[in-house]
Structure formats: C-alpha cells, structure tokens
C-alpha positions in Angstrom: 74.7 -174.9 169.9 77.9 -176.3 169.0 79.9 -174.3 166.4 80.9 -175.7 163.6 84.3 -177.7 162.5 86.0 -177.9 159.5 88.9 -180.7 159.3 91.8 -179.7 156.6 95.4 -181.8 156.2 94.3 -183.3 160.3 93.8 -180.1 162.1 90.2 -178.7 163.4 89.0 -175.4 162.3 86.4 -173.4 164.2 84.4 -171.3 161.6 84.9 -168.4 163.7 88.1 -168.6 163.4 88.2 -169.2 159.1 87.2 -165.9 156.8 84.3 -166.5 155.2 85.3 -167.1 151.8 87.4 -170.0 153.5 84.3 -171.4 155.1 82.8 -171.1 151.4 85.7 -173.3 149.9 85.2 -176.1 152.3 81.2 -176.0 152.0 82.2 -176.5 148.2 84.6 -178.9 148.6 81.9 -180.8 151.0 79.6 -180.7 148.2 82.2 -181.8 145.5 82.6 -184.9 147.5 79.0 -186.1 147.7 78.7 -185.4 144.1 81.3 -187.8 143.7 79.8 -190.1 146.0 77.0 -189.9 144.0 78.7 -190.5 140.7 80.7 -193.6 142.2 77.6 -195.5 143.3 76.0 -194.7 139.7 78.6 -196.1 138.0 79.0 -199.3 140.5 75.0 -199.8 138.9 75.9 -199.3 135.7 78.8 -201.9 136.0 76.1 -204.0 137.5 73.7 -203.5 134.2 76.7 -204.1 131.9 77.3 -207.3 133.5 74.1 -208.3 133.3 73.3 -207.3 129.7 76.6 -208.9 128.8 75.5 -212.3 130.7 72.1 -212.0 128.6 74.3 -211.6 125.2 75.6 -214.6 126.0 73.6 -216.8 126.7 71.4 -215.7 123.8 74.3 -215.8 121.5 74.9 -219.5 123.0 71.0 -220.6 122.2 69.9 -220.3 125.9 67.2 -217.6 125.4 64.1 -219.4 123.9 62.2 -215.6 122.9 61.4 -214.8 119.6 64.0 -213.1 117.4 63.3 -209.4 116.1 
C-alpha cells in the first residue's frame, strides 16, 4: 500500500514524515476545500434560479404570462 502524500507551497510530504497534528491540519484543510466546493456549485444554482425567476418577473410584468393573478 502506497503511503500517503500531502502537497504544501509545491513540495510532497510523506505522512510519516509530518507529526500528527500536522497530518490533522491538512485533512482539515482537505475538508475546508470541498466544503467550499460545495458552497461554489450551490451558489452557481442559485444564480441560475435568480435568473430564471428574474426572466419570469419580466415577462409577467411585460403581459407575457397569461395565469391568473393572485
């Protein structure tokens, strides 16, 4: 089994080599990321919806959407 690498500022870390509070801190900082990931795509589909709703204000406001009033 291949040990595990940790990349920090373009150098290669072999876990046996970090303490492991160090190996803690880049797990973290692994996790950070996809969180933010994460956040990043939701927000691209919430810009999507906003877009959307703002096309369908629109053409409502402009007499292009035949449904009832409420």
């Amino acid at each position: 089994m291949d040990e595990r690498t940790f990349k920090f500022k373009d150098k290669d870390y072999k876990e046996s080599e970090l303490s492991t509070s160090v190996v803690n801190w880049f797990i973290l900082k692994q996790e950070l990321l996809q969180s933010e990931i994460r956040h990043m795509a939701e927000i691209e589909k919430i810009n999507v919806l906003k877009q959307y709703y703002d096309q369908s204000i629109e053409k409502g406001i402009n007499g292009g959407d035949s449904k009832s009033k409420s």
